[in-house]
N, C-alpha and C positions, 0 to 999 in steps of 0.2 A: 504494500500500500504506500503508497497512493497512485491511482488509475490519472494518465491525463489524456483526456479524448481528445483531439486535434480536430476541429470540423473545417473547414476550406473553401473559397471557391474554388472548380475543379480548373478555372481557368486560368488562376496563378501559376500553376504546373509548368507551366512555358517560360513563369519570367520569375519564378523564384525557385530554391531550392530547398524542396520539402523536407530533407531527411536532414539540411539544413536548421529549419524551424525546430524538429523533430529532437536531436539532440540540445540543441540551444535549451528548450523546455527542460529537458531531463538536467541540465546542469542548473539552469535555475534553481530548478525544485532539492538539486542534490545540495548545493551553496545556502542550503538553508540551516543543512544539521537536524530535520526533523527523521530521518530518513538515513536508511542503510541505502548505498547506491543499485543492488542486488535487491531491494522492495518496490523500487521506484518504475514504474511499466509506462509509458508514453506510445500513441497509435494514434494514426492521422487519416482521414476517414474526406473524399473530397466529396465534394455536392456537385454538381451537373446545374440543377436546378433550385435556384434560390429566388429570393427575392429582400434588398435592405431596406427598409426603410421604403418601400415603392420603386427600388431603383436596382439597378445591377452591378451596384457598386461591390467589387470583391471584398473578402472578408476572413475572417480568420478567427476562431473562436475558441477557445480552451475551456473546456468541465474540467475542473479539479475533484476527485472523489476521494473521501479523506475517511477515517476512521472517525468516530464522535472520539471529538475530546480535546482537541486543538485549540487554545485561544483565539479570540478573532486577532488581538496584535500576530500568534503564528501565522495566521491564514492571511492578512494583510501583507505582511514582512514576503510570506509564497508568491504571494498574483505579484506582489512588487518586481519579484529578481525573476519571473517566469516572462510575465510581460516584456523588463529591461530586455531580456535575452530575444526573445522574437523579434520583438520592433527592432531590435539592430539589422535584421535580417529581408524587413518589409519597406518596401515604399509609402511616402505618408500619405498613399491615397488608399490604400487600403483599411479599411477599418477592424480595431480590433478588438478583443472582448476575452473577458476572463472570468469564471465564475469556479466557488467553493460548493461543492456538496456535501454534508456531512452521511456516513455512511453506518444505520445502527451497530453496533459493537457487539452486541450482544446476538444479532441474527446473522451475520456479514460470515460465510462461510468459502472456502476454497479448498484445490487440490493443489497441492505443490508438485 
């Protein structure tokens, strides 16, 4: 833990470098110290079809999925150095977004 979903436009694909974004995230989230770098799972997932805002403006979007229990100063201090690290990567016309999910602790099950 923690999951970061990457959603995209698919049409960036051409003028950015995904796997780019893709690591940037995971260091982010690693440079935080909440996280063993071997918990930390990041997957980039592109859209064909969107719509922002009424428009076709591309885009870039991060779900952060967290275990309950993180302060919101953690979970601010995360979008902070996850966001830094992508936007290094993006042109400023694309728009970008970052969101925390808290994940119940108690039900959140896996196979390793």
């Amino acid at each position: 833990m923690p999951h970061l979903i990457i959603e995209y436009a698919a049409q960036l694909q051409s003028n950015i470098d995904v796997q780019g974004i893709v690591d940037g995230a995971f260091s982010g989230a690693d440079e935080t110290g909440l996280f063993t770098p071997r918990d930390i799972k990041v997957r980039a997932i592109p859209y064909d079809a969107f719509s922002t805002g009424g428009t076709n403006q591309p885009f870039v979007h991060v779900e952060i999925k967290l275990l309950s229990g993180r302060t919101g100063a953690q979970k601010k201090d995360l979008t902070e150095r996850v966001f830094a690290k992508i936007t290094a990567n993006l042109p400023d016309t694309v728009a970008v977004s970052i969101e925390t999910n808290d994940l119940d602790r108690d039900s959140y099950t896996k196979r390793v």
